[in-house]
C-alpha positions as CSV (number, residue, x, y, z in Angstrom):
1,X,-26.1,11.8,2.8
2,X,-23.1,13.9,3.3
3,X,-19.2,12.7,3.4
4,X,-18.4,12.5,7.2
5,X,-14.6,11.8,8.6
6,X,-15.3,10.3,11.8
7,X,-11.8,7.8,11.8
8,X,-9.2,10.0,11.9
9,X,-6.8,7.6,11.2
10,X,-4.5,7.7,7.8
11,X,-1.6,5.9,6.5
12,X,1.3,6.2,4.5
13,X,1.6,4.6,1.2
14,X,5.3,4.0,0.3
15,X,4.8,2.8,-3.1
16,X,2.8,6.0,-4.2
17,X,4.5,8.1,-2.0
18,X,1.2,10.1,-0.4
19,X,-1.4,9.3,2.4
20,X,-4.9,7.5,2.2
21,X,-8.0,7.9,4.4
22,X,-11.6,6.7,4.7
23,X,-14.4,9.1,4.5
24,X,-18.1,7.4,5.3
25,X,-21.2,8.5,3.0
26,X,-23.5,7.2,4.9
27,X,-23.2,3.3,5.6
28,X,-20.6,3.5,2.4
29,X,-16.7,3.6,3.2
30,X,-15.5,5.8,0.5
31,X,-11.5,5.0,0.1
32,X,-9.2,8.7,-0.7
33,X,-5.9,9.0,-1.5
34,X,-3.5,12.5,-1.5
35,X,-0.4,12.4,-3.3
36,X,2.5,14.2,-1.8
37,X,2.8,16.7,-3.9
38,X,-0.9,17.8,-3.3
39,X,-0.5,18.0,0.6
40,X,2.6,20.9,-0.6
41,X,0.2,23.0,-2.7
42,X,-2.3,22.5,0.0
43,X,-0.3,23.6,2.6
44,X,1.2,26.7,0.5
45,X,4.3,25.4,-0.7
46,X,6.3,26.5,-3.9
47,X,8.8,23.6,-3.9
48,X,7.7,19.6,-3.9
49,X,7.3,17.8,0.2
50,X,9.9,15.3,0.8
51,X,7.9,12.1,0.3
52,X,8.8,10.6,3.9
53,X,6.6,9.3,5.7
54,X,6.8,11.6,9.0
55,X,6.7,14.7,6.3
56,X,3.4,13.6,4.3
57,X,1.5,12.3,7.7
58,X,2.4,15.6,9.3
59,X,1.4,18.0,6.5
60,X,-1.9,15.8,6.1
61,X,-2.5,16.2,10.0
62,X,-2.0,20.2,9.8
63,X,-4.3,20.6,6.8
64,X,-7.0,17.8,7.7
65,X,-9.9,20.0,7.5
66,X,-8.6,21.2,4.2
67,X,-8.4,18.0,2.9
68,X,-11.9,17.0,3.9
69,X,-13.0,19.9,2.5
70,X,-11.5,19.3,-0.6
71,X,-12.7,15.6,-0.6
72,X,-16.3,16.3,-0.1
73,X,-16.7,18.7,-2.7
74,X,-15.1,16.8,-5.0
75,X,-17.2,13.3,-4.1
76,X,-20.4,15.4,-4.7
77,X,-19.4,16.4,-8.0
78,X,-18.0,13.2,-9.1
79,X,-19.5,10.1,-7.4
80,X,-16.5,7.0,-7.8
81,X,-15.7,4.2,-5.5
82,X,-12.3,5.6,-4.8
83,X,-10.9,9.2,-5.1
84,X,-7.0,10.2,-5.8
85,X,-6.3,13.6,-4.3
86,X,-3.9,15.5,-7.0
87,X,-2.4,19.6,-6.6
88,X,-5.0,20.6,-9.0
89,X,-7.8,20.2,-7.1
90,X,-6.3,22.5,-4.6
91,X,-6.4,25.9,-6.2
């Protein structure tokens, strides 16, 4: 079955300073998370994001297809129960 987005919803995480999500494979919930600094390469920037929350939530809602992009390919190459979203696997 293939990765599917169908909640749109994300949240903040303070602590770890970047944004999770939920992707469904099949019946399966399939937790992500992307760190700040991965939602700046993805969106083309040469200096770090401000960690804030409106900044990280805002750069994850511009690139969201980017993201899930990102995600799926890198579920169907590495099945886990949980995925963390780092700059390097935006290239």
């Amino acid at each position: 079955m293939t990765l599917s987005f169908p909640n749109p919803s994300r949240s903040f995480d303070e602590g770890r300073k970047g944004v999770r999500f939920i992707g469904h494979d099949g019946v399966f919930e399939v937790p992500f998370f992307i760190e700040a600094d991965a939602l700046a390469k993805a969106g083309g920037a040469t200096a770090r994001l401000d960690a804030s929350q409106a900044d990280c939530l805002s750069a994850f809602d511009r690139l969201r297809a980017t993201i899930h992009d990102v995600a799926r390919t890198i579920h169907t190459s590495r099945r886990r129960s949980s995925y963390t979203l780092n700059a390097s696997d935006f290239r």
